[in-house]
N, C-alpha and C positions, 0 to 999 in steps of 0.2 A: 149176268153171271160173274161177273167182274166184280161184285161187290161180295156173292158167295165166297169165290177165291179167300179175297180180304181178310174177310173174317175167318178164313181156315186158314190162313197163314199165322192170324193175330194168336188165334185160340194154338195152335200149335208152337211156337214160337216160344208162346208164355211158358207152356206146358215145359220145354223139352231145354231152354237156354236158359233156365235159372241152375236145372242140375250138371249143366256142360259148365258152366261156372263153377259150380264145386269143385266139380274137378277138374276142372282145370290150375283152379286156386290150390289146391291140394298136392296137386304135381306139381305144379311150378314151386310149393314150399317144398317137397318133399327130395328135390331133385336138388335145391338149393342148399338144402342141409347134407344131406345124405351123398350125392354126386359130384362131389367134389366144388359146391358153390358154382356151379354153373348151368341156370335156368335158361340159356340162350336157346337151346331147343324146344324149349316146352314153349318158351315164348310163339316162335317159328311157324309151329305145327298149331297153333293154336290160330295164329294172324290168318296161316293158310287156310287152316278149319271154317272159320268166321268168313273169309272173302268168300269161300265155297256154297256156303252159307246163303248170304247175301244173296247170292247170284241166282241159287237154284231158286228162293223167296221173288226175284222179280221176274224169271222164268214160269213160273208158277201164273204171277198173278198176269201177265200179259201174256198167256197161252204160249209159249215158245220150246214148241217139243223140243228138237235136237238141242239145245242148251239147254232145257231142263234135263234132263237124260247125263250128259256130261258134266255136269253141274254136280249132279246125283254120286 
């Protein structure tokens, strides 16, 4: 089942972090233009986002409810 996982993390991952990119990139110009030149936040929230990320992706594939869950 462990190789299922895999594959729905790959196939999800593909799907859903190409458009978190956009916009990510989008805010981070638009906040840099627009808010006074200073993307430090969008940066931030984005590292946090991504660790998050990460986390709940090896949560996922090694079965680990309570930190999938918080992860989430």
């Amino acid at each position: 089942t462990k190789d299922v996982r895999i594959n729905k993390v790959i196939h999800n991952d593909a799907e859903n972090d190409f458009y978190f990119l956009i916009l990510y990139l989008a805010t981070a110009i638009y906040s840099d233009s627009v808010l006074s030149r200073d993307c430090t936040r969008t940066v931030i929230y984005g590292t946090i986002y991504l660790f998050f990320r990460l986390g709940y992706t090896i949560a996922y594939i090694f079965a680990l409810q309570p930190w999938r869950t918080l992860c989430f």
